[in-house]
Backbone as CSV, one residue per row, in Angstrom:
resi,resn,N_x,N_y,N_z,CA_x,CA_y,CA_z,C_x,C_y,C_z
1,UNK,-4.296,16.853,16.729,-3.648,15.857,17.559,-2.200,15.705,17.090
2,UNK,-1.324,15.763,18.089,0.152,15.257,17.799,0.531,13.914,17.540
3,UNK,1.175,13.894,16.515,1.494,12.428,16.515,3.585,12.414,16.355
4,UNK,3.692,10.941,16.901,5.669,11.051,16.493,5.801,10.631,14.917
5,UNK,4.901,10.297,14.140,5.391,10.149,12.737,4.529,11.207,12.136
6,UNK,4.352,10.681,10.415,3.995,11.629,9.831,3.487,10.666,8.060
7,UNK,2.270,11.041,7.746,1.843,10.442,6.581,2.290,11.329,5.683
8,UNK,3.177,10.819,4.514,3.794,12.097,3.574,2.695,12.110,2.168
9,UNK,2.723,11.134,1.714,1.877,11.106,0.264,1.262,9.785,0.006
10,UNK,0.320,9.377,-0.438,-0.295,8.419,-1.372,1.022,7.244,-1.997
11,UNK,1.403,6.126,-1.840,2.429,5.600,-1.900,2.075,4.635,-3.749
12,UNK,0.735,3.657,-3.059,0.328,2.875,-4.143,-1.007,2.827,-3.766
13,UNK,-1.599,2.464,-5.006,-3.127,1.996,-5.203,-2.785,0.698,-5.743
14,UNK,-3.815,-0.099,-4.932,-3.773,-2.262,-5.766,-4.862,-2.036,-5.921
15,UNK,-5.281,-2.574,-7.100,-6.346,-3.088,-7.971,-6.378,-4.489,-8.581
16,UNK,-7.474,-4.881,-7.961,-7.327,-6.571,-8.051,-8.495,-6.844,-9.212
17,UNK,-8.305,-8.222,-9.918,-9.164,-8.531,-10.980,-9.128,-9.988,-11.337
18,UNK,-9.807,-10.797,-11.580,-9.610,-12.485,-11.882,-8.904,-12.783,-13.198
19,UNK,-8.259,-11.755,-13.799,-7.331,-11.720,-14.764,-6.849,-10.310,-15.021
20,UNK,-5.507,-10.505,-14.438,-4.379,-9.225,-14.804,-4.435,-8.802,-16.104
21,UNK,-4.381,-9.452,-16.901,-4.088,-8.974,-18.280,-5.390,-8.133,-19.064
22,UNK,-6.624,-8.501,-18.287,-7.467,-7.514,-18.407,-6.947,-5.543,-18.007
23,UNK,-6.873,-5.963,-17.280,-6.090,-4.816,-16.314,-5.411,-3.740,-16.860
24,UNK,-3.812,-4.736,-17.249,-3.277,-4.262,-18.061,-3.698,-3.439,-19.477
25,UNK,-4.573,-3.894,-20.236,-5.352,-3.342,-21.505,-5.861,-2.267,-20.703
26,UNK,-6.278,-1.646,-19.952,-6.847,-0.693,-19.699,-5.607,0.618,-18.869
27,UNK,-4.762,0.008,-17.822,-3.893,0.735,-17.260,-2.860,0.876,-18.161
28,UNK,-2.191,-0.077,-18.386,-0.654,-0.084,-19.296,-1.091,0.260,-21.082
29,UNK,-2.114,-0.569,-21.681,-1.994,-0.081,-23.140,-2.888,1.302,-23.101
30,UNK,-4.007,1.377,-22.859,-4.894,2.732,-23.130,-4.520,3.385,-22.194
31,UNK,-4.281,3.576,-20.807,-4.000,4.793,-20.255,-2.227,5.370,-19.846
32,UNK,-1.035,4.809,-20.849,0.231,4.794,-20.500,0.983,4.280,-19.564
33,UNK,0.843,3.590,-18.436,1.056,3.210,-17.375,2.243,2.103,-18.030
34,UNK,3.936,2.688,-17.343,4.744,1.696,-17.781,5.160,0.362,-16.233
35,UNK,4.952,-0.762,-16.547,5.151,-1.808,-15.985,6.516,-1.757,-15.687
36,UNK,6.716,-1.431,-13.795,8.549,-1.419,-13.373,8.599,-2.749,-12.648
37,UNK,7.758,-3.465,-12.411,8.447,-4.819,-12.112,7.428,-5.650,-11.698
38,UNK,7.243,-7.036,-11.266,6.702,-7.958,-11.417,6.937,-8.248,-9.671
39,UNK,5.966,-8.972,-9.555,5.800,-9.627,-7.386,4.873,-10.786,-7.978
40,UNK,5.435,-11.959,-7.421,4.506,-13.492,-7.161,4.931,-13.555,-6.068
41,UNK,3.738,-13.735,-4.947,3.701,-14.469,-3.835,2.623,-16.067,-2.986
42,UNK,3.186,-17.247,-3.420,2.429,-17.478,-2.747,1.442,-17.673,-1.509
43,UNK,2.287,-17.577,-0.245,1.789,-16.617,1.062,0.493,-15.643,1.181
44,UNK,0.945,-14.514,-0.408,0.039,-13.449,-0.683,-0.810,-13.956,-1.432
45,UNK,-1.110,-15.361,-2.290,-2.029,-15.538,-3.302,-1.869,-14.235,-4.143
46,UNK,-0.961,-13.693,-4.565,-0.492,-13.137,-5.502,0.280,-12.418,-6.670
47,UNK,-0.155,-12.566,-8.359,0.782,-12.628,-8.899,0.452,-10.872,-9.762
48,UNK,0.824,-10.006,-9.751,1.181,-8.597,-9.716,1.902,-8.208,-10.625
49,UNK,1.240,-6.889,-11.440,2.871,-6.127,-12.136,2.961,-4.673,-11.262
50,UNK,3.459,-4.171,-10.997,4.473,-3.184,-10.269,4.017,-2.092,-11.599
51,UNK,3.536,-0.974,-12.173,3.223,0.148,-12.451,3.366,1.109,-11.972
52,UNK,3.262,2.405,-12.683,4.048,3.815,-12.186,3.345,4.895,-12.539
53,UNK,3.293,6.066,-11.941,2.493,7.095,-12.549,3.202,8.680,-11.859
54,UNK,3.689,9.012,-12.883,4.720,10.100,-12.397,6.268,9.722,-12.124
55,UNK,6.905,10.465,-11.561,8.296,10.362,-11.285,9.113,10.751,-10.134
56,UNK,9.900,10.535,-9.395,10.846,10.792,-8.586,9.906,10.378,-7.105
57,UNK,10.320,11.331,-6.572,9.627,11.054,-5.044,7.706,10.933,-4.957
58,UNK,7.611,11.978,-6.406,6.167,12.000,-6.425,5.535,10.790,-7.037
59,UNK,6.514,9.665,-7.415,5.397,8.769,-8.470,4.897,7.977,-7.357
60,UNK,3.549,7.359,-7.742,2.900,6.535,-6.787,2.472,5.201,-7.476
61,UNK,2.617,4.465,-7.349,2.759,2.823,-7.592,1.271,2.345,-7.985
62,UNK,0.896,1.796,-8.838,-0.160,0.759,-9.525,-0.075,-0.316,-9.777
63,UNK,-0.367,-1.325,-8.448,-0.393,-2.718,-8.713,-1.602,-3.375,-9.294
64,UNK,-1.164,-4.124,-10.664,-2.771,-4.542,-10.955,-2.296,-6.297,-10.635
65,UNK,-3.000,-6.580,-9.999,-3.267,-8.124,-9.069,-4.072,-8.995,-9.445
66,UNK,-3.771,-10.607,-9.266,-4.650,-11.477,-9.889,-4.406,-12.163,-9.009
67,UNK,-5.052,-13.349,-8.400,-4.829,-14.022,-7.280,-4.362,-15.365,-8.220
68,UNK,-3.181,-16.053,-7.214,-2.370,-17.442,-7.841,-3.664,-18.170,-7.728
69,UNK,-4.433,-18.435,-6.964,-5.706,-19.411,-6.844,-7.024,-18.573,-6.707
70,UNK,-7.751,-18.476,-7.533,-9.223,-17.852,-6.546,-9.647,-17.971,-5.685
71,UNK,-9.531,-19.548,-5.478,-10.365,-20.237,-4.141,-9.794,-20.324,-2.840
72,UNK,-8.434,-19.617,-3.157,-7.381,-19.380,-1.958,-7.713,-17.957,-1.107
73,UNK,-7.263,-17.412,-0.182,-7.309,-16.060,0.576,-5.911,-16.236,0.647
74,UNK,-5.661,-14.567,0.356,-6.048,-13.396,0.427,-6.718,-13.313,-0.867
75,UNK,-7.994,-13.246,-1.441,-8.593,-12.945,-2.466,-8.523,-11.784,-3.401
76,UNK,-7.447,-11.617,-3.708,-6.787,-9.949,-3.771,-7.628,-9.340,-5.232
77,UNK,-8.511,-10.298,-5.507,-9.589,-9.585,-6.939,-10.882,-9.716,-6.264
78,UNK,-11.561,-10.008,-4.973,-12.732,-9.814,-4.593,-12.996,-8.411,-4.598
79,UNK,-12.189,-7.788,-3.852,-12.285,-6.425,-3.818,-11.704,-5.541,-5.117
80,UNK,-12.229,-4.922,-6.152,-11.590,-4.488,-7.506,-10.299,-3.418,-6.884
81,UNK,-10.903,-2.541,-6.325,-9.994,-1.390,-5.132,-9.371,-2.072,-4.073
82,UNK,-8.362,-2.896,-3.871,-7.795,-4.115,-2.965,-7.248,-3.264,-1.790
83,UNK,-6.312,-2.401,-1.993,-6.250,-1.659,-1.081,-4.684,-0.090,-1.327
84,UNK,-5.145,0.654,-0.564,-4.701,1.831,-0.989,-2.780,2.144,0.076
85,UNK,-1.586,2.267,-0.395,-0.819,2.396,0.547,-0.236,4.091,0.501
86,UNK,-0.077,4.425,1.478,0.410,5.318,2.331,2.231,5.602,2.819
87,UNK,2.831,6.491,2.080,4.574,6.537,2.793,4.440,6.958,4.042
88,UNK,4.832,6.519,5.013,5.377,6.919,6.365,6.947,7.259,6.661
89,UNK,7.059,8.225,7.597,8.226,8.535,7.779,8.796,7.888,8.566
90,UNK,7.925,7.564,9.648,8.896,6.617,10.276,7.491,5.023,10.908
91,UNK,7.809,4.279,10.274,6.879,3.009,10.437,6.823,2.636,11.647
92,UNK,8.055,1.719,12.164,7.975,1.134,13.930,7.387,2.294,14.148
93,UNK,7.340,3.365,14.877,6.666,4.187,15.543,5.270,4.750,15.231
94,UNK,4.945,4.649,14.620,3.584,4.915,13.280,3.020,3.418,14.215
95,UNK,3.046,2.661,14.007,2.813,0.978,14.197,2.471,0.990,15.973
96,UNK,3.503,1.148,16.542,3.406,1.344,17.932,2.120,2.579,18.814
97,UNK,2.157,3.997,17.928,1.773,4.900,18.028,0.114,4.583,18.096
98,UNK,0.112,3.931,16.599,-1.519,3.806,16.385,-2.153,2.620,16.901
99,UNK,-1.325,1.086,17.255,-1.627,0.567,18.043,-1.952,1.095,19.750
100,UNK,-1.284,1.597,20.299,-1.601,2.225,21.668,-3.119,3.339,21.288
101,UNK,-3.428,3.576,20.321,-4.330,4.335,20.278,-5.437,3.639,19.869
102,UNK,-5.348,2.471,19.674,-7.024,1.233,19.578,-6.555,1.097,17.579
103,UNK,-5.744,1.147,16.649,-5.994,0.656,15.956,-5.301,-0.344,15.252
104,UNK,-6.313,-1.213,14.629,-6.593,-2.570,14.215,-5.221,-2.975,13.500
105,UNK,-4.634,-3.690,13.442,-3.489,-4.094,12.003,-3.446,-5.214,11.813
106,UNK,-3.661,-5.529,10.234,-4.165,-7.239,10.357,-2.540,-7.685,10.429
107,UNK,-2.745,-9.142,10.380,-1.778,-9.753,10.868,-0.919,-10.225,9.841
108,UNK,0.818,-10.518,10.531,2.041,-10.250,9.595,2.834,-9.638,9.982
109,UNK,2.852,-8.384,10.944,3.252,-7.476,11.195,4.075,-6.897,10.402
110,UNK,5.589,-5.899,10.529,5.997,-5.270,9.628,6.629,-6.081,8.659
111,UNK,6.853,-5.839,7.729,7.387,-7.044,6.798,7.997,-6.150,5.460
112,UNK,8.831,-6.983,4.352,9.206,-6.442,3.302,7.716,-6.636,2.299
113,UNK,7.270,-5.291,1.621,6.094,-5.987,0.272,7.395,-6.040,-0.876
114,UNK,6.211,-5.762,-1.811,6.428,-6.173,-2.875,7.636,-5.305,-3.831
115,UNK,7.844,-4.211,-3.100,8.585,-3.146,-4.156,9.592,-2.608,-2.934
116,UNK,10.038,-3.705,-1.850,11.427,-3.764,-1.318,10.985,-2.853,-0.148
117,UNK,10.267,-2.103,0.394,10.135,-1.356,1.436,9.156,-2.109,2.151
118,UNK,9.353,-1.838,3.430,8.867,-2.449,5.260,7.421,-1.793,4.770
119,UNK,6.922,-2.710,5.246,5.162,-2.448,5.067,4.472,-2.838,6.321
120,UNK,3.369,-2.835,6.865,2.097,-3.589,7.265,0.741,-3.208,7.079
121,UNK,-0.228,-3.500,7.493,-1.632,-3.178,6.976,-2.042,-3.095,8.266
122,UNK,-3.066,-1.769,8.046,-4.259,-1.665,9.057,-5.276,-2.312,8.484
123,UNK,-6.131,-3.051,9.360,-7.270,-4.219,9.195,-8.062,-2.995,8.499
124,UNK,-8.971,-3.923,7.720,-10.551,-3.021,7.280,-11.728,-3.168,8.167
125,UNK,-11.144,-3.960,9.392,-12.664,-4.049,10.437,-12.219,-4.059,10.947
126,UNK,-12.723,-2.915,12.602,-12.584,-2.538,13.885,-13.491,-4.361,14.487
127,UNK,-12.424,-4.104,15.710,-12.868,-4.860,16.667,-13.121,-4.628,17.654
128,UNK,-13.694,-5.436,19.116,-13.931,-5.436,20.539,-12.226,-4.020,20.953
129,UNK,-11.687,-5.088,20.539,-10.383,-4.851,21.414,-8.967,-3.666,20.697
130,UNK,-9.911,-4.033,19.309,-9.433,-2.552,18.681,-10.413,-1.785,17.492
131,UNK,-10.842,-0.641,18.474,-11.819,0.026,17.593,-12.039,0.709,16.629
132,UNK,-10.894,0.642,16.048,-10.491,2.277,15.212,-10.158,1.034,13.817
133,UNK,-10.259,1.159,12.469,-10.070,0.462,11.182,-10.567,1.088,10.355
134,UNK,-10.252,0.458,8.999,-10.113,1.312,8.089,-11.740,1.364,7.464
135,UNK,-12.760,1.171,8.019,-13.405,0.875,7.924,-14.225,0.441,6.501
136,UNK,-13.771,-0.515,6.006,-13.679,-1.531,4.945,-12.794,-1.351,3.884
137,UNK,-11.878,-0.251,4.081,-10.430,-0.204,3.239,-9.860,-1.042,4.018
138,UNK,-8.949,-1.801,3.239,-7.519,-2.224,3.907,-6.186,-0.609,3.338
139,UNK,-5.746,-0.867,4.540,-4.478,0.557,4.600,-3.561,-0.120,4.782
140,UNK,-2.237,0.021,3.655,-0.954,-0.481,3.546,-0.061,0.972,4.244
141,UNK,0.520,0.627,4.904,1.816,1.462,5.648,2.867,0.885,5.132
142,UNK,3.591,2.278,4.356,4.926,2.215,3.767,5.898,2.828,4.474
143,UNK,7.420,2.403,4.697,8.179,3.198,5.510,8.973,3.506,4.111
144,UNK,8.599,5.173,4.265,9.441,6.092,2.937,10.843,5.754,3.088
145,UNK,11.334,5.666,1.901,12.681,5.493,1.837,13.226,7.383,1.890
146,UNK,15.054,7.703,2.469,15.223,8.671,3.089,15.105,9.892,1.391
147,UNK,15.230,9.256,0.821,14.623,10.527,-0.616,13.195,11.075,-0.446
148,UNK,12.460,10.092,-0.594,10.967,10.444,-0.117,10.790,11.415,0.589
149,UNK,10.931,10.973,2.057,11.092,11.842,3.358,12.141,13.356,2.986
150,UNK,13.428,13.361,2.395,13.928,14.586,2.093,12.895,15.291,0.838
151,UNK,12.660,14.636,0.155,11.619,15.199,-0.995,10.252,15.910,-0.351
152,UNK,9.351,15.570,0.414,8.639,15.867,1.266,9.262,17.199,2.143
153,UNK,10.017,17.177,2.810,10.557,18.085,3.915,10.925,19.477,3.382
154,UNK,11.638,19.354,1.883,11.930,20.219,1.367,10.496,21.037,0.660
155,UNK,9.939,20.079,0.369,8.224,21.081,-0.642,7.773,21.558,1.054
156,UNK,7.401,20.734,2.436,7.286,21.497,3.471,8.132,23.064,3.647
157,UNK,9.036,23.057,3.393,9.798,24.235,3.776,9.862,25.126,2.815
158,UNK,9.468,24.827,1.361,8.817,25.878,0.667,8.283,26.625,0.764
159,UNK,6.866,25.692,1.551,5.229,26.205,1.263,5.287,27.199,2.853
160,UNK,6.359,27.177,3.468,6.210,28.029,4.511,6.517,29.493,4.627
């Protein structure tokens, strides 16, 4: 199937837990993982460190998450695997594209996250009126910044 955008790589993995600093002992001290920046949201019920794994266009982001309240939603430690994001090349159209095609995007629409790039989420449950979801992932859509996208284009024109 043709599509007008294009999914380039694995962007970030969130991993949620009822205490970050658990987290941390396992990602940042035993498995190397260096901490590039910090996100509190209350909106998001959450307070986050920003982690890294690799470098340049290829590194992909490790948020380990603790929710500001438990008893609040978005419950971002119910789920340990919170949710997985995706670079896009080009988002509005990605957004538009897969909406006209029945799928789900929870609500917010495009917005800045946590590490400065336009985001939104595809829902983890299909509905009546849109059938297609992630079916119990939540999917973060990242709009690649233009390195990404040249980083990508160029390993494409390698491998050809």
């Amino acid at each position: 199937m043709s599509r007008p955008f294009r999914v380039l790589g694995v962007q970030q993995i969130a991993i949620g837990g009822p205490d970050k600093q658990r987290l941390q002992t396992l990602w940042v001290d035993m498995l190397g993982l260096e901490v590039t920046g910090t996100f509190r949201s209350e909106r998001e019920n959450v307070d986050e460190d920003i982690c890294a794994i690799g470098t340049g266009p290829f590194k992909v982001e490790v948020d380990l998450m603790q929710p500001l309240d438990p008893d609040k939603k978005p419950a971002v430690h119910a789920t340990p695997l919170n949710h997985i994001g995706l670079w896009i090349d080009d988002l509005p159209t990605a957004v538009q594209w897969l909406s006209d095609k029945g799928v789900r995007f929870a609500p917010g629409g495009i917005r800045k996250g946590a590490a400065g790039f336009d985001i939104t989420f595809l829902h983890p449950k299909a509905n009546d009126e849109f059938p297609i979801a992630g079916e119990g992932v939540l999917i973060e859509l990242v709009q690649a910044p233009a390195e990404v996208v040249k980083a990508f284009d160029a390993l494409a024109a390698a491998t050809r």
